[in-house]
N, C-alpha and C positions, 0 to 999 in steps of 0.2 A: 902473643901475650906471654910473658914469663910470670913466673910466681917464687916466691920464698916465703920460708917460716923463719922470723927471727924471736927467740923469746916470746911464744905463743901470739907473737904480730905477723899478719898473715899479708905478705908484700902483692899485689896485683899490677903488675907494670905494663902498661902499652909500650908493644916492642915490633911495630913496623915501621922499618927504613922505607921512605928516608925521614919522614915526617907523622908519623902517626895515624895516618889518616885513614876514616875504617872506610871496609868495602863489606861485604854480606860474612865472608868468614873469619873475620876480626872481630864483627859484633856476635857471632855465634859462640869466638873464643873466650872472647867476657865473660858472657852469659854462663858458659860452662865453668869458666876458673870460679866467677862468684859463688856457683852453687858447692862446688867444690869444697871451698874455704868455708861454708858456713854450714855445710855440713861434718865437714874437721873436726874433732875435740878439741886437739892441740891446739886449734886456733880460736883465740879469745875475742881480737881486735882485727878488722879488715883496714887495710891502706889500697889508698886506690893511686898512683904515680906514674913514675913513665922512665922508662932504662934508655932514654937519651934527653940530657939534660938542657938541649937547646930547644926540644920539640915536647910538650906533654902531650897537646895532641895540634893536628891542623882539623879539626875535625872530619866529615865526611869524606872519601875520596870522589868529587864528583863524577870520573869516570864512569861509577857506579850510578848517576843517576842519568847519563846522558842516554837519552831515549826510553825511559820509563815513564809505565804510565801508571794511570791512577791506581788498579791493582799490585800493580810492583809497588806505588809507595805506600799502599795500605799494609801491605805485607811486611815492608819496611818499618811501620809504624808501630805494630803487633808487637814484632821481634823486639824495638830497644824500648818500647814500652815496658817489657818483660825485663829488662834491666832495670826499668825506673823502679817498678814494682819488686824487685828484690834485693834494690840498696834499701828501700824505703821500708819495707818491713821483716832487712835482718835485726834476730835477734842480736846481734851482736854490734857493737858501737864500729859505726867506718868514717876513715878520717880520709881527708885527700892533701896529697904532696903534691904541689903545682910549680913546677918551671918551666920557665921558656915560656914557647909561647901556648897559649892553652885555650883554641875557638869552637865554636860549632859544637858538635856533639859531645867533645872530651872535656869540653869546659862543662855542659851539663850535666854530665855525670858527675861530677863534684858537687852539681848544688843538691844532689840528694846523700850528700855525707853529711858527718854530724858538726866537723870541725874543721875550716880548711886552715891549711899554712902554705904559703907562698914563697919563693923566695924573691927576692928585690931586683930579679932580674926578667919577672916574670910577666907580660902581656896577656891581656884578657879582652874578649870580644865574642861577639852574636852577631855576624857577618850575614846572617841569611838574608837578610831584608835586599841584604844587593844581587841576589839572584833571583828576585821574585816568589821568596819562600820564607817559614817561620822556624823555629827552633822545635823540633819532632820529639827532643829527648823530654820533654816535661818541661823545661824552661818557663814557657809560657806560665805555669802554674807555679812553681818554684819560687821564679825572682818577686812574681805577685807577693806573696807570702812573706819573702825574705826581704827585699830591699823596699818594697810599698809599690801599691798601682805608679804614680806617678813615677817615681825613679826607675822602675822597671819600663816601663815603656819609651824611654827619654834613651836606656842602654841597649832598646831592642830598635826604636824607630834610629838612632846614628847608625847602629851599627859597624861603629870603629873599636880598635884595640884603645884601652887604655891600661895606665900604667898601675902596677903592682900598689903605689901608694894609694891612687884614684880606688882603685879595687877596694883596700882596707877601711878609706873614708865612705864609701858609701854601701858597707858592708858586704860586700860581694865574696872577702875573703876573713880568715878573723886571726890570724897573724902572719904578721912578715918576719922572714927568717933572711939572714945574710946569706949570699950566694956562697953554695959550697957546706952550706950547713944545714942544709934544710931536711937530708935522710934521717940526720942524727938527732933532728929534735922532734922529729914526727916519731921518730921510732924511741925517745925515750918519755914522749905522750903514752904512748901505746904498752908501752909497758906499766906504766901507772896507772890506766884503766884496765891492762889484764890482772892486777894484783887486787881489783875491788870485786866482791858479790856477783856471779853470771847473774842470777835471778834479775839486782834489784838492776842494772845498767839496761835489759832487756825490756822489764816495765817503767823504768826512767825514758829508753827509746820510742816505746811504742804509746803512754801516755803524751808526749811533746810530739811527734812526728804523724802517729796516727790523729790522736785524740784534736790535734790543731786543726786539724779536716772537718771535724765536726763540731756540734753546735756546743755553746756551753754546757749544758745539761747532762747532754752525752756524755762529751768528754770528763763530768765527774761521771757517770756511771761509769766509764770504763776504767777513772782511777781508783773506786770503790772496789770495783772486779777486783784490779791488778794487784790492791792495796791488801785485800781480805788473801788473793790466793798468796802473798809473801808472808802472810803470818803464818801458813802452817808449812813453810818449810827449814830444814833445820839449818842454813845458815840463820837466817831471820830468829830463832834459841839462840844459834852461836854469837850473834851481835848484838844481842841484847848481854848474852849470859859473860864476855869478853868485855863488854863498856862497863860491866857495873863491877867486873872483880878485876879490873882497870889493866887487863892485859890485851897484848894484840890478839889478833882475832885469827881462827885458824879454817878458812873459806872450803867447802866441799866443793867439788868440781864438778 
């Protein structure tokens, strides 16, 4: 796993040759850069990507599962659980850069980001189903949510790659970028969500990402919460006291 900071966007790159594909200390390496970056100051925006432009991930490396049993894959399960659970409730907005090809587990981690961009060169697929297993990283619940029961299970039961277009039509991705462009416009997304409010992009994240978990009712009580503690903080003066004497706004950090 490599990492960078560019302009308070905090890069997380899958970086095993030859093909991305995790084994037990790849998914420990995640875990740890993710914590890392969101506990950062400097870091406003996480990107989730991959420092070889043919491969974002191949996902699991089966090696690793050859002759595991059901306690190795419970333990398995725990672990990038523990990723799903902390893309899904950083505070801070995470976007996923996708090329190449992007299956199995590195393709799930994207679906708990907020925004994916792709570039037009890029393959998608849930390949488990051909080795007699499901998608471990949250998939299951994810694509539910994201593309509807019926198209989710239409892309879990083929379990073939489709193409970057297919991805964007049936929501899987929510923009396609030109091959060769896709760092530069993930990273100048990222910089126009580190230039907005920490507070309000935080309870922006966690009313839509948590709150969509729960029932209606809930989820106003929780935007009630999140709504009542932004009034007493002093951006929340600042953007009120900046829009009415019609200047830009000057964000505390």
């Amino acid at each position: 796993m490599s990492t960078r900071i560019v302009e308070h966007v905090g890069w997380l790159e899958f970086d095993r040759a030859p093909v991305n594909a995790f084994d037990w200390s790849m998914v420990r390496e995640v875990t740890e850069a993710i914590d890392a970056m969101v506990a950062d100051p400097d870091v406003r925006v996480l990107v989730l990507g991959s420092a070889n432009p043919r491969y974002f991930s191949a996902g699991a490396d089966l090696e690793t599962f050859r002759g595991i049993d059901e306690t190795g894959m419970r333990e398995w399960c725990e672990l990038v659980h523990g990723i799903v659970h902390r893309l899904r409730n950083s505070p801070k907005p995470a976007l996923a850069a996708i090329g190449g090809v992007a299956v199995g587990g590195g393709l799930e981690m994207t679906l708990h980001c907020d925004v994916r961009f792709a570039s037009q060169n890029a393959r998608l697929g849930q390949p488990e189903i051909n080795i007699n297993f499901i998608p471990p990283v949250g998939a299951t619940q994810a694509l539910a949510r994201l593309l509807g029961r019926p198209a989710a299970l239409r892309f879990l039961y083929d379990g073939a790659l489709i193409s970057a277009d297919r991805a964007l039509a049936i929501g899987l991705v929510d923009e396609l970028v030109a091959d060769g462009e896709l760092e530069a416009t993930v990273q100048r997304y990222g910089e126009s969500l580190a230039a907005k409010p920490p507070e309000a992009l935080a309870a922006i994240r966690r009313t839509v990402t948590i709150g969509g978990g729960l029932s209606f009712d809930e989820g106003l009580a929780l935007e009630a919460s999140l709504a009542t503690g932004l009034a007493g903080t002093a951006n929340f003066t600042e953007g009120v006291e900046s829009f009415l004497a019609k200047r830009s706004p000057q964000w505390r950090r």
